[in-house]
N, C-alpha and C positions, 0 to 999 in steps of 0.2 A: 727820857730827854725832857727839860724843863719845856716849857712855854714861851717864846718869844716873845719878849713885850710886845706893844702897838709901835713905839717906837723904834723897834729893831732896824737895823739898817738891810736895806732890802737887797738881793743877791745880785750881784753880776753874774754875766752871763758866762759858762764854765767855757775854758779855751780849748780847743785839742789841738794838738799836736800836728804839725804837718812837715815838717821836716823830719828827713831820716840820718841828715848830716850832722854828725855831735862837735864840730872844731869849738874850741873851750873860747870864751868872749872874751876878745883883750877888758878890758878895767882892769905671808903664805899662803901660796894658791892651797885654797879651801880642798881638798880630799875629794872627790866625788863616788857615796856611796854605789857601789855596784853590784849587791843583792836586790836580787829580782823584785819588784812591788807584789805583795800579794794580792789576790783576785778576790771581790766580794763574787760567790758563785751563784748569792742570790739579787745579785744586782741588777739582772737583767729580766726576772721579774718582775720587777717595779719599775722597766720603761714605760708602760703603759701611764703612772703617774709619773711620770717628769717633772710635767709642767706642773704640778699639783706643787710637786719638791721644790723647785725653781722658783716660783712665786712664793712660795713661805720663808725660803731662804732668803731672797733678795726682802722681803718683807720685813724681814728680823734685821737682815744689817741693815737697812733703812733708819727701820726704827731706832736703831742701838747709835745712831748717828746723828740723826734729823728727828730727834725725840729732846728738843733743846726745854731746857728748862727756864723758867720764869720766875726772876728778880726785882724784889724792887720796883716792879712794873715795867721792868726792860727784860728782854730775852737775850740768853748767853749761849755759848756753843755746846754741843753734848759729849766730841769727842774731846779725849783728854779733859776731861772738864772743870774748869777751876784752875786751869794753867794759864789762864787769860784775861785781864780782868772787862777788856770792855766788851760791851753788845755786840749781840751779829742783825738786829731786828734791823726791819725798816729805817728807821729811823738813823741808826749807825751808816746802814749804807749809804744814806743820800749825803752825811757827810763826810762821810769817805772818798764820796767822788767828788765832791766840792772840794774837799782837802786836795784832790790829783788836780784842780783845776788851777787852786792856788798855786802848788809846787811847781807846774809847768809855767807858770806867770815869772816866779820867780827864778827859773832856769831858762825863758826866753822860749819857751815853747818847747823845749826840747827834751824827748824822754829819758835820755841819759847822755852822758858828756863824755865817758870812752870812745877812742877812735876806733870803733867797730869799722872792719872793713865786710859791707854787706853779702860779697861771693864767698866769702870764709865764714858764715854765718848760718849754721845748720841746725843749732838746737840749741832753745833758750830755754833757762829755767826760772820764773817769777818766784820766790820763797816769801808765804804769808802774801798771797798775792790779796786778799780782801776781797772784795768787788769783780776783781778782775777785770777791771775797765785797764791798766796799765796792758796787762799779758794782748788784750784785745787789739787794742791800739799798735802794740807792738807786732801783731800777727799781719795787719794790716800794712806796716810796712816796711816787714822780714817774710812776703809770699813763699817768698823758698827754702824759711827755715819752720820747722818746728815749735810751737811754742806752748809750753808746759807751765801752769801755774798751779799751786797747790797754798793749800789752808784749813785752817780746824773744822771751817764750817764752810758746808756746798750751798755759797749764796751764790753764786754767779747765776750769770743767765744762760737760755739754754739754746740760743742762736747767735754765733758765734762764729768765727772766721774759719775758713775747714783745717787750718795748720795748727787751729788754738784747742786745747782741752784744759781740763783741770782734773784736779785729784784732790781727796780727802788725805791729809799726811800732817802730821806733826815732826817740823823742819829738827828740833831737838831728839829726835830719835836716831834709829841707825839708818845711814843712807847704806838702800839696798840696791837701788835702779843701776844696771850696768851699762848702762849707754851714759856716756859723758857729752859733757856740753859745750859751747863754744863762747857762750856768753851766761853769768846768773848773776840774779838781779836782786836787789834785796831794799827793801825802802818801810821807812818808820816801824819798825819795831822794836820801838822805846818802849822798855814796862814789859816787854813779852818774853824775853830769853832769858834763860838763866847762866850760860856760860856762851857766852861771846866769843872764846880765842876757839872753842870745839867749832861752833857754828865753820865760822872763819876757817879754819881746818879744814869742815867738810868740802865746802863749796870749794876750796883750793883742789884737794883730793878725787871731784868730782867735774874738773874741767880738764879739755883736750889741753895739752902743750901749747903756746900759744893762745889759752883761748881769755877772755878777760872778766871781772867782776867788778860789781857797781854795786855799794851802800849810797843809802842816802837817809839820813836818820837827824832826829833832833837831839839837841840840847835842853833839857827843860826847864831848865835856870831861867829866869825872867831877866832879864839887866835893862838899866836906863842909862843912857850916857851922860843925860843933867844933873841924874841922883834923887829924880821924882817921884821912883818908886821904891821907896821906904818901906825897913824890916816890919814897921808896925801897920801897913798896910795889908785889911783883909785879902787881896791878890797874893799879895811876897807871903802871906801866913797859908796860904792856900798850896802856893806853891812847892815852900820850903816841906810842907806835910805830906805832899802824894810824893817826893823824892825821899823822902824817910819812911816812908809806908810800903812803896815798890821795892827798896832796898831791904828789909825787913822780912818781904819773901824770897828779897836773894834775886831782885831783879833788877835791869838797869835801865834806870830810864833819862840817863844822859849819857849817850853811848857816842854821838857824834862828835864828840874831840879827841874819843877813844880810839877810833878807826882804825887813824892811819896806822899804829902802833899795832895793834893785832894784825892787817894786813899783810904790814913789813914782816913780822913775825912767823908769818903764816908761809913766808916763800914767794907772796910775790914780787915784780919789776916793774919798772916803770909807774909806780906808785904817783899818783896826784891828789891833791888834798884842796878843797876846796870850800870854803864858807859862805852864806849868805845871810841875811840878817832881813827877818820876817815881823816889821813891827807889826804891835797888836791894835788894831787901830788908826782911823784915817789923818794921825797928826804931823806925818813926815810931808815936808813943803815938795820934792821933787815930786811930779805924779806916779811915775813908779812906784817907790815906795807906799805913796797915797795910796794906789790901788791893790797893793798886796796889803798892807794894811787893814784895809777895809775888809779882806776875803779872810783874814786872818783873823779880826774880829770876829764874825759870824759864826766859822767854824769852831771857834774855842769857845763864843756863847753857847752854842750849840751842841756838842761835844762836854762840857763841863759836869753836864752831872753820869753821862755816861764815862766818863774818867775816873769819876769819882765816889760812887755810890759801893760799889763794889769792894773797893780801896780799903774807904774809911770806913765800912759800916764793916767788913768781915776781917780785914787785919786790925785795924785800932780799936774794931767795936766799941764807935760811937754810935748812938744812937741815932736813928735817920731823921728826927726832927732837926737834929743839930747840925747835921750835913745839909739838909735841903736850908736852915737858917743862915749858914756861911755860903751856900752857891748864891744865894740871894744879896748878900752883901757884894759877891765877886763882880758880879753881871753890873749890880750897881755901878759900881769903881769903872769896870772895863768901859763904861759907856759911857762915864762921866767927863774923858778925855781927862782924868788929873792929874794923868805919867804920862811918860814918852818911854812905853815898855818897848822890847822886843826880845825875841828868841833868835837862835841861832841854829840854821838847818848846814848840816854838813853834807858833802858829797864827796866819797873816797871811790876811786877804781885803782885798781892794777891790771896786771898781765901775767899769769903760770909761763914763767920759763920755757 
């Protein structure tokens, strides 16, 4: 992660959530083998080393997990590796939960906007939960459900609410867990999937009757509504280049105007489609705006070379001088206030039949 100039604009303080009320703001059954397991007969000589077994065991999957490798001078996830392009370090995470503080600013505090009805609310699933600060939050106030977060990489923390855990899982694999859910959750993973109607399938296929689902994802298209920010502007070249670089590996990283259509598609009801629009930058007159703005600034100063190192240096194989000389022009621009940028975060939920 770059350097913050002196100048940087300094954080506000991250909001959390305290509402649990989401009302929307007016503006073939598998075969089961039945030969016996055979018996190791020398198995029960080696109780005596158990734990010998047990600790080299849990050692090795450790390893084979939390053995993350180092890029670029940023650290990546180890499972599945290379299906991902940004960081899981330090540094990643604190803007990850800065980015959850933004989101909630710009949804009025509120963790998701389906009308969950909280006694029907038994078991939540977080997918690409990051941080886990969302699943947390949410454990805190769904006490009487369940709440399951999983990710490529075990950054979360390890004191947590007693209904919350997390799992090591990669969301594009085969879901095996037989317990279905009543609510899954899914937020910013722009750039990370490769088939979005599978995903969308799954999470259908893995909720109770009745039970509902929430995207919340970006657009990564930059747009100005005055027309300030111009194709020949370092930002729009920056921009236009990680959407043809993410796609290139067959990934999407404008998924939020997609949604609603895979949703529909996928079988659910009562479908709602919801936009916000997150400028980059403290130049919108209303303070709303102002203040997302400015959070939104930070996080994409911030954020920017972790977006992007990965991207440009191993799909386009440009050379890293030439990337860290264009994140340097961006940061310029972004702070210069010379456009009236913004992005567009979507928010889809349905309801499984």
């Amino acid at each position: 992660m770059a350097d913050a100039p002196s100048d940087s604009p300094s954080r506000p303080s991250p909001v959390r959530s305290k509402s649990a009320s989401p009302p929307a703001r007016s503006s073939s059954e598998a075969a089961v083998e039945d030969r016996p397991i055979d018996v190791d007969d020398g198995a029960s000589e080696a109780d005596s080393t158990i734990d010998d077994r047990i600790s080299s065991y849990t050692a090795s999957l450790t390893s084979s997990v939390l053995n993350y490798p180092v890029e670029y001078g940023r650290r990546y996830h180890a499972f599945r590796s290379g299906s991902y392009f940004a960081p899981n370090d330090e540094e990643e995470c604190d803007r990850l939960d800065f980015n959850h503080a933004l989101i909630l600013k710009a949804l009025d505090g509120r963790l998701y906007l389906a009308p969950l009805e909280q006694a029907k609310i038994n078991r939540i699933l977080d997918i690409g939960t990051g941080t886990g600060i969302w699943a947390i939050e949410m454990g805190d106030l769904f006490s009487n459900a369940e709440v399951v977060g999983n990710d490529l990489s075990a950054i979360q923390p390890g004191w947590v609410p007693p209904n919350v855990k997390f799992e090591v899982d990669d969301v594009e694999s085969s879901w095996i867990n037989p317990l279905k859910c009543d609510f899954i959750f899914s937020r910013y993973l722009a750039g990370a999937i490769a088939d979005w109607p599978k995903l969308v399938g799954n999470i259908y296929d893995n909720l109770n009757p009745g039970g509902w689902a929430e995207f919340q994802d970006y657009d990564f298209l930059f747009r100005s509504d005055d027309g300030t920010l111009t194709e020949d502007s370092y930002t729009a070249q920056w921009d236009n280049t990680f959407i043809e670089a993410t796609a290139r590996i067959g990934r999407e990283s404008r998924p939020g105007p997609k949604l609603e259509a895979w949703v529909r598609e996928a079988g659910f009801v009562n479908v709602v489609h919801r936009s916000f629009k997150l400028p980059i930058g403290p130049w919108a007159k209303d303070p709303y705006y102002k203040d997302i703005g400015m959070c939104n600034l930070i996080q994409l100063l911030e954020g920017l070379e972790a977006f992007t190192l990965r991207v440009f240096c191993g799909v386009l194989k440009w050379p890293e001088e030439k990337v860290l000389v264009l994140l340097a022009n961006v940061r310029r621009e972004l702070k210069s206030h010379a456009f009236h940028s913004y992005g567009n975060f979507h928010v889809v939920y349905g309801q499984k039949p």
